[in-house]
N, C-alpha and C positions, 0 to 999 in steps of 0.2 A: 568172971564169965569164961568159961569154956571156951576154946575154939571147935569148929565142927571136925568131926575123927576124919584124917584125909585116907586112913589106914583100912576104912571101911567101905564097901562094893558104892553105895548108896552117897556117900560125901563123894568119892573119886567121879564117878557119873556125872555128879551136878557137875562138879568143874569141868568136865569134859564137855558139857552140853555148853557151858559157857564160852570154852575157848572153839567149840562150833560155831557160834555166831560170830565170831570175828571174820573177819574179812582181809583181802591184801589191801585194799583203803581206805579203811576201818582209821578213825581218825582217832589223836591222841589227845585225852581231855588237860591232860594237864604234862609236862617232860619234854624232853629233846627227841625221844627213840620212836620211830616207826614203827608199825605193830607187828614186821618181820624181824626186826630185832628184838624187840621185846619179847619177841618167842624164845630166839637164842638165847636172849638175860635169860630167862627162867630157866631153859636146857641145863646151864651152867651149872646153878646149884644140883642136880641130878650126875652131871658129869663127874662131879668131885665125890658122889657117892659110888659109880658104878665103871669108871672110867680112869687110864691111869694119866692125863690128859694136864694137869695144872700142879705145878712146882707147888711141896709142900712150903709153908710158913716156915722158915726158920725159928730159931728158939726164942729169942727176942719176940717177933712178931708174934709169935701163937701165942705168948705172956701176954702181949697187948691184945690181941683178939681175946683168951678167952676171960683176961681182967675187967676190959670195956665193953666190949661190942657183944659179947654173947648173949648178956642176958636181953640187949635190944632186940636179937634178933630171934630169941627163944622163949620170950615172953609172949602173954596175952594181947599186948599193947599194939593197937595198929600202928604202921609204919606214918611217917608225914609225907606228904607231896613232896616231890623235889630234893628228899633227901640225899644224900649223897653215896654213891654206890664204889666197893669196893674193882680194881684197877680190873681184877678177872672178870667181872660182871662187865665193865664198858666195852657195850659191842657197837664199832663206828663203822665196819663195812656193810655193804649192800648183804642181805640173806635173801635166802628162797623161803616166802611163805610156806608154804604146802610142804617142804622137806622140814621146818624148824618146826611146824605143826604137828607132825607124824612123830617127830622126836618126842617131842614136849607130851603128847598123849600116850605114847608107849612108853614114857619112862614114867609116870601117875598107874597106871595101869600095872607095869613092874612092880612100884613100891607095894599097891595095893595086896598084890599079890603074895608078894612075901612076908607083908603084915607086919605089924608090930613088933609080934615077939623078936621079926629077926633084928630091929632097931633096938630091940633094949641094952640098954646099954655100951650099944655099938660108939666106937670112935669115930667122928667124924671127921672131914678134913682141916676145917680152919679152930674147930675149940673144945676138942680132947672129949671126951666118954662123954655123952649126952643119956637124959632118960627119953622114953617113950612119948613123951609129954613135950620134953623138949625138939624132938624131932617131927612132930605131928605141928605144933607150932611153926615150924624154920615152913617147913615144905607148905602148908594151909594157907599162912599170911601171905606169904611171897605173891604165891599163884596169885592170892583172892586181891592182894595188892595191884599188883598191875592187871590183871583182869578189869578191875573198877577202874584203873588209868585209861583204860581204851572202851567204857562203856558197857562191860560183857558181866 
């Protein structure tokens, strides 16, 4: 099964509508993160695409990332509750709702923008040349992941 095109006007919207309903005390169904952090987790992954903000992987590690963990995170397959999140991703301080909101929605809006073609076959930061498919995957789950963490 497909995931829905995040690349497309029409998919990018719904997400947007959904991260509209969140709230600054918008409770967390399941996890440790607040749903102002949980905005930042997700900024992250956008950060490493558009941002020069986080230390690449060294050679070692990007062997491990793109041997193990890519196809987890590049695949069809939902994520599970509670899984375990990479170190860049743990966000433990206080955030500004409304500032990680405005991020989080103008970088969806961004990707949409630039579409697909400009992912194909773009390098990513943590697991080398991705296709189209693969990267409509990483950014769809994520959002739709923790979106469903906080009810949205």
């Amino acid at each position: 099964m497909a995931l829905p095109n995040i690349f497309t006007k029409e998919v990018s919207e719904q997400v947007i509508e959904r991260i509209n309903h969140l709230q600054p005390e918008t409770k967390v169904l399941w996890g440790k993160m607040n749903v102002s952090q949980m905005l930042a987790h997700c900024n992250v992954t956008y950060e490493m695409v558009y941002e020069d903000k986080h230390e690449q992987p060294n050679f070692f590690m990007k062997f491990i990332l793109k041997s193990f963990i890519k196809k987890i995170v590049t695949n069809e397959v939902p994520y599970k509750k509670n899984g375990q999140t990479a170190p860049a991703f743990v966000i433990k301080e206080t955030k500004n709702f409304e500032a990680e909101k405005i991020r989080l929605v103008d970088y969806i809006r961004k990707t949409q923008e630039l579409g697909a073609s400009y992912f194909d076959n773009k390098e990513s930061h943590s697991f080398g040349i991705l296709s189209v498919s693969e990267w409509n995957n990483m950014f769809y789950k994520h959002l739709d992941h923790h979106l469903q963490q906080f009810g949205a």
